[in-house]
N, C-alpha and C positions, 0 to 999 in steps of 0.2 A: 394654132400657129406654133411651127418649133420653136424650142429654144437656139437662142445664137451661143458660138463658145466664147468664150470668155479667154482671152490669150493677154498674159501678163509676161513682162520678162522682168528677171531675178532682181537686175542692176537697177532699175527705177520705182517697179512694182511691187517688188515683197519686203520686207521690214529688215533690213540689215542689220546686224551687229559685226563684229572685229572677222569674225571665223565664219560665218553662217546668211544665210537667209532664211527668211520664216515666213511659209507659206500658212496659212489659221483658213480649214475651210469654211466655218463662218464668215470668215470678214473678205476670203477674196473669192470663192470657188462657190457660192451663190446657193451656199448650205450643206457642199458636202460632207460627208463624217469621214473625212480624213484628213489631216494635217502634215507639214513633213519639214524637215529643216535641210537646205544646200549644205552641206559641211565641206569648209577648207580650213582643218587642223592642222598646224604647221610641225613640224617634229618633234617631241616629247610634251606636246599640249596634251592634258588631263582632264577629262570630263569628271568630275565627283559624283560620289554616286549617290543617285536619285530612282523614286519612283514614277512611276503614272498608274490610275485606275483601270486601264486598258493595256495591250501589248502594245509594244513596237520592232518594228522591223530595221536593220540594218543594212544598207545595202551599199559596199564595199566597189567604188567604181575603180581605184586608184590607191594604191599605198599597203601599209600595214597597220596592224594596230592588238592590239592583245584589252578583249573586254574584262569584265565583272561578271557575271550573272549571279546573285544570290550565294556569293561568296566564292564560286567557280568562275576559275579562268579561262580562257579559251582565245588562242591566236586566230587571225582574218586577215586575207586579203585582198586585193585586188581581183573583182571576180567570184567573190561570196558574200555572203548572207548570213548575220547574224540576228537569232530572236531573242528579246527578252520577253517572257511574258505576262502577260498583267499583275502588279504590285511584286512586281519582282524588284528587288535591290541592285541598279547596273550603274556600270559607267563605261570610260575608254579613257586608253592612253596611245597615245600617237607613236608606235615602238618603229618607223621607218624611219629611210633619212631623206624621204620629200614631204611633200602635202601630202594627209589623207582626203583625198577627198571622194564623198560618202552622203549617203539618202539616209536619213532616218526618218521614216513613216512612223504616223505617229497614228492610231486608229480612230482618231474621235475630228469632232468639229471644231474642237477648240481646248487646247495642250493646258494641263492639270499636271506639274509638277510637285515632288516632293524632296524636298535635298534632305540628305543624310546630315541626323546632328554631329558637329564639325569638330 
C-alpha cells in the first residue's frame, strides 16, 4: 500500500520559537534525513556562530543578510543561496531594513548544534 503524505502547516504543526519554525524530520516527516527552520529575522537580528556535523543550506527567499563561514563573509539575497558546510563555524546577521526571511536546510533527521564559546 503507498504511503499517504503527511501535510503539516507552519503555524500549528511545527515547533515555534520568536523568528523561526522548526521542522525535525524525525519527529514530523515520518524519518526523513532532512530538517529545515522557516526563518523571519527582523532587521539587524544575529545568529551566533555555531556548528553542525553535516552541511546546511541557505536559502535566501526575501531580505538581505551578510553570513560567517569559517571566518569569511559573504553578502545574500533575496533570491540566493548560501552553503555552509559540515563543521563549518557560521552564522548571520539580518544587514536589510525588512524581514529576512529564509530556509535553512539542515541535512540530517534531527538538528545537532554547536554554539561558539561566547
Amino acid at each position: 500500500m503507498p504511503a499517504e503524505p503527511i501535510v503539516l502547516t507552519a503555524a500549528t504543526d511545527l515547533a515555534a520559537g520568536t523568528t523561526a519554525e522548526r521542522f525535525g524530520g524525525r519527529e514530523h516527516g515520518g524519518g526523513v534525513e532532512i530538517s529545515f527552520f522557516l526563518n523571519h529575522t527582523p532587521p539587524g537580528r544575529v545568529v551566533s556562530d555555531h556548528r553542525h556535523p553535516y552541511g546546511e543550506v541557505f536559502i535566501l527567499l526575501d531580505g538581505e543578510a551578510t553570513f560567517r563561514v569559517d571566518g569569511a563573509e559573504a553578502s545574500a539575497r533575496g533570491g540566493q543561496v548560501v552553503v555552509a558546510p559540515a563543521g563549518a563555524m557560521h552564522g548571520f546577521r539580518n544587514t536589510g531594513t525588512g524581514t529576512l526571511e529564509m530556509i535553512s536546510i539542515h541535512a540530517a533527521a534531527e538538528m545537532v548544534t554547536e554554539w561558539a564559546a561566547g
